[in-house]
N, C-alpha and C positions, 0 to 999 in steps of 0.2 A: 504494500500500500504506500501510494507517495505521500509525503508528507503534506499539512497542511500548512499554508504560509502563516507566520505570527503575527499578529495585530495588538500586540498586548502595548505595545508605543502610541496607538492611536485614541485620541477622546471621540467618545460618544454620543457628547454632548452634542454634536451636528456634523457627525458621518454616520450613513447605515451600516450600525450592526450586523457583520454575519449571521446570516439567518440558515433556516431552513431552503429558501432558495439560492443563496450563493454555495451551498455543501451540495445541492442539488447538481450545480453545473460543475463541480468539480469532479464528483462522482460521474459522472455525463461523460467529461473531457478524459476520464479517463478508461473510460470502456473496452478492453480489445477491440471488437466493431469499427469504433470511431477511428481508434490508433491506426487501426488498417487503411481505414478511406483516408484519413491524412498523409499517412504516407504512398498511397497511388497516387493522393490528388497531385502533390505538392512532392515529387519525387526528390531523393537526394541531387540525383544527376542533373538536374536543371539548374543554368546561372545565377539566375532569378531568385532573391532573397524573399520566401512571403512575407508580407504583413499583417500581424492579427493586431484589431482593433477593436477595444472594449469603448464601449458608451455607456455612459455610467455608471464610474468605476467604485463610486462608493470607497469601502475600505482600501479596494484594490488585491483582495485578498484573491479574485479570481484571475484577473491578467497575472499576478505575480506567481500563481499557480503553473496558467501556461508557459510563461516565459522560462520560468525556476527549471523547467521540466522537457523544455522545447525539445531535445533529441530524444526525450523516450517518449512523446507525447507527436511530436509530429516527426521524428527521423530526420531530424537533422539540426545541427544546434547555429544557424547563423538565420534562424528565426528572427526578426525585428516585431518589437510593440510598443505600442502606443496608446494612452488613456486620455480618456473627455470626458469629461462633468461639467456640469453646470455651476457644480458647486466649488469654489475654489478651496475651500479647507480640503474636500475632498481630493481634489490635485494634489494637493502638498501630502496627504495621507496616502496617496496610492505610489507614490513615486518612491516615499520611505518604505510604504510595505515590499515594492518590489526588489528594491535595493538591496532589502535585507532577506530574502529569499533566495536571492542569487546568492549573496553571501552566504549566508547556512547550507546551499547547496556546494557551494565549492569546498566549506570545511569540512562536509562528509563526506568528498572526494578526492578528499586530501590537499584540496588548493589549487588545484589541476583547472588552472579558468579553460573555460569554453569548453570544458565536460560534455556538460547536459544542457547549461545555461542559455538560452536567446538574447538576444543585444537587447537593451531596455535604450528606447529613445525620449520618453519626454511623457509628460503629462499635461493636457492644453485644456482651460477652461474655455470652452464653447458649449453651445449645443446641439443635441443629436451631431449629423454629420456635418455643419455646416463646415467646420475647417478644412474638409478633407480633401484633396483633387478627385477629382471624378474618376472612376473607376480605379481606385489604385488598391481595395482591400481585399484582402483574400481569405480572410478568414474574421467574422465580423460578430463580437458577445453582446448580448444585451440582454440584461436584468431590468425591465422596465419597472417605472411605479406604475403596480398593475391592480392594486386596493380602487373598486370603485369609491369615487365620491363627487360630491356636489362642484366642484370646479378642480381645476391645474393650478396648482399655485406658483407664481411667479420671482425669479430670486430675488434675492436683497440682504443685501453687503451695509455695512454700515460704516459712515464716510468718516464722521467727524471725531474729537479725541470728547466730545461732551457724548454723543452715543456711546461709545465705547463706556465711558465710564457709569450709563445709566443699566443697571442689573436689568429692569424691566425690558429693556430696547436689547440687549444681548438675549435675554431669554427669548424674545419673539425672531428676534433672527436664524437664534439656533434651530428653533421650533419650526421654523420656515424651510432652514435646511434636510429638516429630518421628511417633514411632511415631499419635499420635493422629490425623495428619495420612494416615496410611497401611493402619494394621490396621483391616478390614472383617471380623472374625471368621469367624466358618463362609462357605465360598463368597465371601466379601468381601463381602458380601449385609447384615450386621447391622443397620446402620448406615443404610444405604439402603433397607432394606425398612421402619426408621422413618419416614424421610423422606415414601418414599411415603404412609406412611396419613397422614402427616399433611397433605399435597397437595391434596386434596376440602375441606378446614378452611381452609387460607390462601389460597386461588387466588380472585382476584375474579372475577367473573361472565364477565370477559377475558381470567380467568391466563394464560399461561401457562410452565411450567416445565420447565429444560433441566437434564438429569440425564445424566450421562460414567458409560459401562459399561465393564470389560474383559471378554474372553471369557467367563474363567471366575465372571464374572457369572449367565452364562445368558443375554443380555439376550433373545432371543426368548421367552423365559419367561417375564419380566419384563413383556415387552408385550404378550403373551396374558393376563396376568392384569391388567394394566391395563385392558386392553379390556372382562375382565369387570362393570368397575364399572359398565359402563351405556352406553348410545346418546348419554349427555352427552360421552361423553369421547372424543377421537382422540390417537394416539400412533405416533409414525414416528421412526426413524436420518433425523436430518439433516446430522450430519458422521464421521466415519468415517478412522482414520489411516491406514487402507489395507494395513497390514502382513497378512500371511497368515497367521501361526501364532504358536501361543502364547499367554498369558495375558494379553501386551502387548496383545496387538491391543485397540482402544480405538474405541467410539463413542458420538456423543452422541445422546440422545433428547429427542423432544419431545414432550410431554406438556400437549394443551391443551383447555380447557371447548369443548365445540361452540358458537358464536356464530352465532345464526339469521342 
C-alpha cells in the first residue's frame, strides 16, 4: 500500500480537510486497472513529458499522492504537476504538502531523487481551468464542491491590516474558504457542470480526466450527457465508495478523448 501524503503542517481553519472523498481518489489512482491504462496511455517510450493537473487542490494531499508516486502510478517518473484553487491558502498548503511527499518519498528510497518522484511545478490561484493553455493536460483530478446548496459562494481575501486584525472578519473569511471547498449550488452540479464544458478545451489529444460525483449528482446523467459530445469521447465509474444510500454515496468518473 502507498503511502498517504502528510498534512499534519496544514490549518484547517480554511483548507479542506481530507475526507472520505480525497482517500476515495487515492484509492482510485491507485488500482492495478488504472496503473495499467496509464501506462498504455502515456507510455515510457514517448518524448513527451505528461501533465497531471488537479483543480482544487484543497490540502493537496491528492496531487502530492500522484506526483510522490508518479513511476509506480503512471511508469514513468519525469511526470510534471501542477495545482489550482481558488483559494490561495490553499496554494501555499498544496505546494508544502507536495514538497514534503516527495521528500518522504526519497528518504524511503534512500535519497535516490527521481526514484518514483514526478517534477512538482507550481501551484496557481485561478479558477477551474482558466490559467491553463488549451489542450495541454493529460491527465486532469477534480474533487468538486459537490454538497448541494442554495448558491456558489464567491472568494474573499481580506485586504487590509484592520481586517486582519478583526477575529469576526477572519472567521467569515475562513468560513468562506471552507464552504468554497464544499457548496456545488443547485444539485451540487454548478461548479462541475463548468468544469465539464471546459474539459473538450484543456484535455490533450490523451487527456484524460477524473471527476468524484455524489448521488445526488445525478452522475448517470452526467455521463449520458457526456456521451453526447460525440464518438470522440468515453466515460465510465472507475472507483466507487461502495456505501448504498444517501447523498454520501460517492464515485469517481473517467472521462477520456478516444485514442485510435
Amino acid at each position: 500500500m502507498l503511502p498517504t501524503p502528510r498534512t499534519t503542517h496544514l490549518s484547517f481553519d480554511n483548507i479542506y480537510e481530507p475526507s472520505e472523498d480525497s482517500f476515495l481518489f487515492l484509492d482510485t489512482l491507485a488500482q492495478p486497472s488504472l496503473v495499467s491504462y496509464h501506462n498504455r496511455r502515456f507510455p515510457s517510450t514517448s518524448t513527451s513529458s505528461p501533465l497531471i493537473v488537479e483543480v482544487g487542490t484543497g490540502s493537496g494531499v491528492v496531487l502530492a499522492f500522484a506526483t510522490a508516486h508518479a513511476q509506480i502510478l503512471f511508469g514513468r517518473g519525469d511526470v510534471c504537476s501542477l495545482g489550482v484553487d481558488v483559494n490561495t491558502f490553499a496554494c501555499v498548503g498544496t505546494s508544502e504538502t507536495v514538497k514534503g511527499a516527495i521528500r518522504d518519498g526519497q528518504a524511503e528510497d534512500g535519497g535516490r531523487q527521481g526514484q518514483s518522484a514526478g517534477i512538482w511545478l507550481d501551484a496557481v490561484n485561478a479558477s477551474l481551468t482558466s490559467c491553463l493553455r488549451l489542450h495541454s493536460v493529460d491527465v486532469l483530478l477534480f474533487n468538486p464542491p459537490y454538497v448541494p446548496s442554495e448558491s456558489v459562494p464567491l472568494p474573499s481575501l481580506l485586504s487590509s491590516k484592520e481586517e486582519l486584525l478583526d477575529r469576526h472578519k477572519v472567521f467569515e473569511r475562513d468560513s468562506n474558504c471552507l464552504a468554497l471547498a464544499t457548496d456545488g449550488g443547485a444539485d451540487g452540479m454548478e461548479v462541475t457542470s463548468q468544469l465539464l464544458e471546459e474539459v473538450p478545451q484543456v484535455l490533450s489529444d490523451k487527456g484524460v480526466a477524473y471527476v468524484l460525483l455524489c448521488a445526488q449528482n445525478r452522475p448517470e446523467e452526467v455521463k449520458r450527457r457526456i456521451r453526447e459530445w460525440g464518438a470522440e469521447w468515453e466515460v465510465e465509474t472507475v472507483g466507487d465508495s461502495g456505501k448504498k444510500g444517501g447523498w454520501e454515496k460517492l464515485q469517481i468518473v473517467r472521462i477520456a478523448r478516444v485514442v485510435p
